[in-house]
VEXDO-974345 format. One record per residue (C-alpha): x negated, y negated, z. Coordinates in steps of 0.5 Angstrom, whole numbers, plus 500, padded with zeros to 3 digits. Each point is the difference from the previous one (the first is absolute). Last residue first. Layout:
N
XYZ
...
// end
This chain:
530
489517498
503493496
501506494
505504504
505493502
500498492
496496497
503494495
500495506
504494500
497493500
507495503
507502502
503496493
507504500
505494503
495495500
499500494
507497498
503493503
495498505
494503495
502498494
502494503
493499504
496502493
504495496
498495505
494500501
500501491
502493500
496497507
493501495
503498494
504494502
494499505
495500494
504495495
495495501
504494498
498496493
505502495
505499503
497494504
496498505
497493500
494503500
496506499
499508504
505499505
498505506
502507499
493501500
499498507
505503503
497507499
493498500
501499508
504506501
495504496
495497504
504501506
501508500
492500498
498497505
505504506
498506496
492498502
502499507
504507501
494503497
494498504
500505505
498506495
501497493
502507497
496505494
502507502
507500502
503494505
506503506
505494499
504501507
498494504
500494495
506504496
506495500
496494500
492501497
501505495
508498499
496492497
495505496
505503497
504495498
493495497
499505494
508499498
501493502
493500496
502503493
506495501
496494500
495502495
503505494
507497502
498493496
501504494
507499500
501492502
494500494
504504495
507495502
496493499
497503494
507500499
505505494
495503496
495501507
506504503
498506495
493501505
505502505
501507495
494500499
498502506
506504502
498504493
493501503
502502507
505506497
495502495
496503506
505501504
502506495
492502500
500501507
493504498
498507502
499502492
505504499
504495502
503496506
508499502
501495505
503495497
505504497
502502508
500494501
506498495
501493504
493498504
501503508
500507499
494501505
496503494
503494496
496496505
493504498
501500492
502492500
493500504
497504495
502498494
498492503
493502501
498503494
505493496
494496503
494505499
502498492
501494501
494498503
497503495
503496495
498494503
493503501
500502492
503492499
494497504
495504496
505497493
499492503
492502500
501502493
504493497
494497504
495503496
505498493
499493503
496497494
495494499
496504504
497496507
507496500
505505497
497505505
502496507
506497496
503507499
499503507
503494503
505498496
502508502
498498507
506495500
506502496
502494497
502501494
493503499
498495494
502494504
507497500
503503506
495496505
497504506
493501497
501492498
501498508
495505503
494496495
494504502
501507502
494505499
498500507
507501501
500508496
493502504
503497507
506504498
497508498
496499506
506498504
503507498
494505501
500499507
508499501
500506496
495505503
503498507
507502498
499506496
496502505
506499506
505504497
495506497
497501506
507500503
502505495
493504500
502502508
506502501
501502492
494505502
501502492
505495497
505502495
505499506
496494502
502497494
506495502
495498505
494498496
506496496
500496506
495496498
505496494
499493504
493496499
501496494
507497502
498497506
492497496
505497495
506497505
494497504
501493496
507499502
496500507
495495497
505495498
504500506
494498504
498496495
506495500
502498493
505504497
503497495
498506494
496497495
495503506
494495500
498501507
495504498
495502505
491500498
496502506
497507498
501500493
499493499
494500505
496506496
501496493
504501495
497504493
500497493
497505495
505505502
496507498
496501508
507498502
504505496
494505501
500502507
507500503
501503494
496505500
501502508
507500500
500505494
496504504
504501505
507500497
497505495
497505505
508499504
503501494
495506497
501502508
508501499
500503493
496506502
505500506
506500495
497505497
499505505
508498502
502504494
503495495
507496501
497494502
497499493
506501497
503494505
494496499
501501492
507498501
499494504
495497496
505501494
507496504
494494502
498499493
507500498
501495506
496496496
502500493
506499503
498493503
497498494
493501497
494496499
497499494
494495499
501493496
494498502
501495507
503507503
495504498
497503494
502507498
497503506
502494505
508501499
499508499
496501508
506496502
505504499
495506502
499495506
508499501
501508499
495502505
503494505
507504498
496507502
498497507
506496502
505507499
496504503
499496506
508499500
502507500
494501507
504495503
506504498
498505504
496497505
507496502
504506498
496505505
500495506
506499501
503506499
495503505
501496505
507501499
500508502
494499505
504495504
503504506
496506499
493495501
497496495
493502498
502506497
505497495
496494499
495505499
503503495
502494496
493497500
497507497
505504496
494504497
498503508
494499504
503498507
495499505
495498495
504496496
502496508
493498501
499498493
506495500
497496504
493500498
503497493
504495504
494498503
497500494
505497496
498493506
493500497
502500493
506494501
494496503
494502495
504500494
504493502
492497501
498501493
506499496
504495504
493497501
498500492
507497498
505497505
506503497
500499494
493504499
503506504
506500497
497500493
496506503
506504501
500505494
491501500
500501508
505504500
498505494
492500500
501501508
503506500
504501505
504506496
494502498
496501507
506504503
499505495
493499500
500502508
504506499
495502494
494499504
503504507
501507496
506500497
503508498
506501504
505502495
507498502
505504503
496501506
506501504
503495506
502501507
495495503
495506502
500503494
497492497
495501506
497507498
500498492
496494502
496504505
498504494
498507503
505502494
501508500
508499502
504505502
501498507
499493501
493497501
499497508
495495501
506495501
502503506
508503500
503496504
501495495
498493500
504494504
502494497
507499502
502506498
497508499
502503494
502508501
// end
């Protein structure tokens, strides 16, 4: 039987159930939880981290937002917002290690809600945070393959002579065709056996490593023009176009690009059934892939800014780019010293790969997390979801979480507005379902959590308080107004979006769920507990 509120089983980890010639502790523990092992155990450490690694992916955040970081104070904003959101995600990272380690299962956040929560609270506990994680997870996706689809988009304008030459751009439905193919080489690629994916995994992880290296060292080593150590370093933006004045509340809009960078780590949860000694390498693979980034990431940005001279024209629509900061930048930085910007053509398609990539470790997470809920039959037709193939593979979540994502990409035909509401879910929403853990962690299950492997010791409690706060802070923050005066189009419409789906998921839990939904349910019977 399933223990509460926290509390391991009777059974003692280091126990292998009978019938079992696995001496993995991963195996053994997920037994313990009352799972089966359905799916394939068969990554080592690397391959848990490249997957959490690859969904962070600095290439990809860094390069999609880093217009908002140069409108948004410039240089301070993105040299110094990095470090400051980077060193509060390692505490949530931290955090939500401890508690993988003591629960080392696919459903991940959701389950230890559930665990964490109490008899009383687990059922809607669980609720709660699986739909936040799961449409979180949906919503990233979403971002990372439209940004894929717009710098594909982008790559065409400059490569057939730019906006200020008569290049060709497409349209809106150009773009979400775009995205609708991405997706659907993701979903088949999901849907190979997992030794496959983890290959996949660390070539991203390998070429988001050293593709971080070679442009933050060639494009300021190419750019004829390059700032000085005090421009990066002191300079700050007040020239937003936007209305904002005040530099406090400038350098926190600013922070968006480095938050929303850092997010997707919880992917080495949702593998810790694909992971060999899940209770350890999946933590491990959390707070790697987090370290590594934040180090790698602000490489990656010094190297960029050094290269930035004229902020107000590398935001202007009108120049060859369309506006897109670092492809103006990696095109003008060649175009200077060669006459050509072909080589900055080429380094927008290295930053493309780990765009795709990124979305293709994306869509892994997602199918295993839509395939751990509908194992505890909380998603409509569960068992469909559920289902694995020959290859071990939930390969019916698989293509369940790429036609969620583009259908929330289809709202950017109607609003860009409406799309960026949408795709607002992947920050904020993903760390209300980080930080509700983390908060029953230190509230309801302060005494009666018992820690796994990797554990926090004495300093747990302190550390999950940092990390609920944080999440609690950025959560207000970026529901602030983004420009003013405030208007329709204006209006920051993340806590339209954000307090829309609270809603859905309290109705549907009030009027229905809470009827049937009892939380995490075992798949082994009372016999194979022995």
């Amino acid at each position: 039987m399933l223990s509460d509120g926290g509390d391991r089983m009777a059974q003692p980890s280091h126990v292998v159930p009978n019938g079992s010639a696995s001496q993995d502790s991963g195996h053994a523990r997920l037994h313990e939880l009352g799972y089966k092992q359905e799916l394939k155990r068969d990554l080592s450490l690397l391959s848990n981290f490249a997957f959490s690694f690859s969904i962070i992916s600095v290439l990809t955040g860094v390069t999609t937002l880093y217009n908002t970081g140069l409108k948004y104070g410039g240089p301070v904003s993105l040299v110094y917002g990095w470090l400051i959101a980077g060193s509060f995600t390692i505490f949530v990272g931290l955090s939500m290690a401890e508690i993988c380690s003591s629960y080392p299962t696919s459903g991940g956040l959701y389950y230890w809600s559930a665990k964490l929560a109490g008899p009383r609270w687990a059922p809607f506990a669980s609720w709660l945070t699986g739909w936040f994680n799961i449409v979180g997870q949906w919503a990233v996706t979403t971002s990372v393959d439209f940004s894929l689809a717009q710098l594909i988009n982008v790559i065409v304008l400059l490569s057939s002579g730019g906006r200020n030459g008569d290049g060709v751009s497409g349209d809106k439905y150009v773009v979400i065709g775009i995205h609708g193919g991405i997706l659907f080489l993701h979903a088949l690629i999901n849907s190979l056996p997992i030794s496959y994916l983890s290959l996949f995994g660390q070539l991203a992880a390998a070429w988001n490593i050293v593709g971080v290296f070679v442009l933050m060292i060639l494009i300021p080593c190419v750019a004829t023009e390059r700032a000085s150590a005090k421009f990066v370093f002191t300079h700050f933006n007040t020239d937003n176009g936007e209305g904002v004045n005040n530099k406090v509340y400038i350098f926190v809009l600013g922070l968006l690009m480095s938050q929303y960078t850092i997010t997707g780590y919880d992917a080495s949860a949702h593998m810790t059934e694909e992971t060999k000694n899940a209770d350890t390498n999946g933590p491990k693979g959390i707070i790697s892939s987090i370290v590594i980034s934040i180090i790698v990431g602000w490489g990656y940005i010094l190297g960029i800014t050094f290269a930035v001279i004229n902020i107000p024209y590398l935001l202007d629509e009108t120049n060859d780019a369309g506006g897109y900061a670092i492809a103006e930048i990696f095109y003008l930085a060649f175009k200077s010293r060669y006459g050509s910007g072909v080589g900055g053509i080429i380094c927008l398609g290295v930053v493309g790969v780990a765009i795709f990539f990124c979305g293709m470790s994306s869509v892994t997470s997602n199918s295993r997390m839509a395939y751990a809920f509908s194992r505890d039959g909380a998603m409509p037709f569960s068992s469909f979801w559920h289902k694995v193939n020959k290859h071990e593979v939930p390969a019916n979540a698989v293509w369940l979480s790429a036609l969620v994502s583009f259908c929330m990409a289809l709202t950017s035909l109607g609003s860009l507005v409406a799309f960026n509401a949408m795709v607002s879910i992947a920050t904020i929403g993903l760390y209300i379902a980080y930080a509700l853990p983390i908060f029953l962690r230190v509230t309801l299950a302060r005494k009666s959590f018992v820690a796994g492997p990797f554990n926090l010791g004495r300093y747990g409690v302190l550390i999950g308080w940092i990390s609920v706060l944080w999440v609690a802070t950025i959560t207000v923050l970026f529901s602030l107004p983004v420009a003013y005066p405030i208007t329709i189009e204006t209006l920051n419409y993340t806590p339209v979006a954000v307090g829309g789906l609270l809603l859905i998921t309290v109705l549907a839990w009030i009027l229905r769920a809470r009827h049937w939904f009892k939380g995490p349910t075992t798949n082994i019977n009372e016999n194979e507990l022995v």
